[in-house]
C-alpha positions, 0 to 999 in steps of 0.5 A: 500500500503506498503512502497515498493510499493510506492517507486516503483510506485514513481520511475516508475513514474520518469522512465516514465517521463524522457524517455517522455522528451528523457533524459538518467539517466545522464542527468536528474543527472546533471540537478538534481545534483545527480549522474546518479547511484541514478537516477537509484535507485529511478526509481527501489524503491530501495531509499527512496527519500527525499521530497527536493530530489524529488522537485529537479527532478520534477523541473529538469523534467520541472514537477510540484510535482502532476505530480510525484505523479500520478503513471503510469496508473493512471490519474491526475484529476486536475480542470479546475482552477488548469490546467489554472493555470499550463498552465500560470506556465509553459508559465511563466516557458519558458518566460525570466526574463524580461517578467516573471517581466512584466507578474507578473506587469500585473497580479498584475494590472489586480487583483489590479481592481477588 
């Protein structure tokens, strides 16, 4: 796969992302904090994104990494474990600060027993 390809299969993958979670380039800029027009240029494979950079857009797509490294057509093939445990990321993800702490105080005991 050369490098262009990646680029576009990245940005696609982005594209398809954002339009599931009914965001215009915009919005996705301003929860990422980039400007829109670079929104644009990653979802064509015209800008060679940064690690940090797409950190930054899968957190504002409310996605983990994996997430956007599984190309369009292309299915995630996680285990049971690793879905279990972004099912819990994702509650986590929604609860407030208070019951994130509660949560984590929880877990903390529960493993602490065994």
């Amino acid at each position: 796969m050369d490098d262009k390809e990646v680029l576009k299969l990245v940005g696609a993958r982005i594209r398809a992302l954002r339009k599931e979670k009914g965001l215009s380039q915009e919005s996705l800029g301003e929860k990422g904090g980039f400007h829109f027009s670079y929104i644009g240029q990653i979802e064509r494979g015209e800008k060679n994104v940064s690690l940090l950079n797409i950190a930054k857009i899968a957190d504002a797509l409310d996605v983990n990494l994996i997430q956007l490294f599984a190309y369009v057509n292309e299915e995630i093939k996680v285990t049971k474990h690793e879905a279990e445990l972004n099912e819990i990321l994702t509650l986590l993800r929604k609860s407030n600060p208070q019951k994130i702490k509660l949560a984590k105080n929880i877990v903390k005991e529960i493993l602490n027993n065994e």
